[in-house]
C-alpha positions, 0 to 999 in steps of 0.5 A, spaced: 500 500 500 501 507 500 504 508 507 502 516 509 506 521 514 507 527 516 514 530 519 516 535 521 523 538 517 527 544 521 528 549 517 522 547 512 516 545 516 511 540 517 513 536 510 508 529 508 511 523 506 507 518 501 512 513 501 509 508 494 513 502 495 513 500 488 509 493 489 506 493 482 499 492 484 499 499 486 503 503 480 496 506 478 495 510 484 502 512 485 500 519 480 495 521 484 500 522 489 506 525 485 505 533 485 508 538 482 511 542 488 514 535 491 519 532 490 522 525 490 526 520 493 528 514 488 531 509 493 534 502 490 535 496 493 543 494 491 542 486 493 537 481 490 537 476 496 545 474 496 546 477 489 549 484 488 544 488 482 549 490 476 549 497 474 545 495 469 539 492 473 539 498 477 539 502 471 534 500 468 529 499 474 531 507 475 530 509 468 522 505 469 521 510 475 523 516 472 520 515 466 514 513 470 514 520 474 516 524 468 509 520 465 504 522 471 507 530 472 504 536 469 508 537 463 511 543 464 512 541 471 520 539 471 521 534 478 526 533 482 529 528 484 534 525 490 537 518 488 538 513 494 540 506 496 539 501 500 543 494 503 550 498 503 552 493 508 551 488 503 555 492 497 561 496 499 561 499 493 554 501 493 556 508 494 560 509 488 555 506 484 549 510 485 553 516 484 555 513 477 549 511 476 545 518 479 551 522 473 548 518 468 541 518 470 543 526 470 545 526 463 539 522 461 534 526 463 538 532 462 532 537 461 526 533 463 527 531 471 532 534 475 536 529 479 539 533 484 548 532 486 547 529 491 545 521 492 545 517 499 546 509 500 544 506 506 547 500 511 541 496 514 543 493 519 540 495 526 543 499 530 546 503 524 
């Protein structure tokens, strides 16, 4: 499903966060939620069970989604993006590879979805 919350952002404001999973079942909702003014995190997983994605596989998965996004958003609307990963404990390079990943997908969609510099990968273990 869509899991809703609203935060409070030092600096910002109260911020609400519609976190859309990405289960296909749902992909048709997702516009409804996917306004102008916002903008978006695109968190990729680094590993399939034991496996570490190739560059290739996360391409490609993040390609779907922006193409996705750029699709639901008012045409005149440029959105923005922040490029994430998860499982960093499982892929020590995963770091640099989502930052080559997020350079590549900035000239890609050059013009059409702004993917900000910037990029993050998280470690899942607890206590982290």
């Amino acid at each position: 499903g869509i899991a809703v919350s609203t935060v409070d952002v030092p600096g910002v404001g109260r911020v609400s966060v519609y976190d859309v999973g990405g289960q296909n079942q749902f992909h048709k909702t997702h516009g409804f939620f996917f306004l102008a003014n916002a903008f978006f995190i695109l968190l990729l997983i680094l590993v399939t069970g034991e496996k570490i994605r190739t560059s290739h596989e996360l391409f490609e998965e993040a390609k779907y989604w922006l193409c996705f996004l750029r699709a639901s958003i008012k045409k005149r609307s440029i959105p923005t993006v922040i490029m994430a990963a998860s499982h960093l404990d499982h892929c020590p390079q995963g770091g640099e590879i989502l930052q080559q990943l997020t350079d590549h997908l900035r000239r890609v969609f050059a013009g059409k979805i702004i993917i900000s510099l910037n990029s993050f990968a998280l470690d899942c273990r607890r206590g982290s």
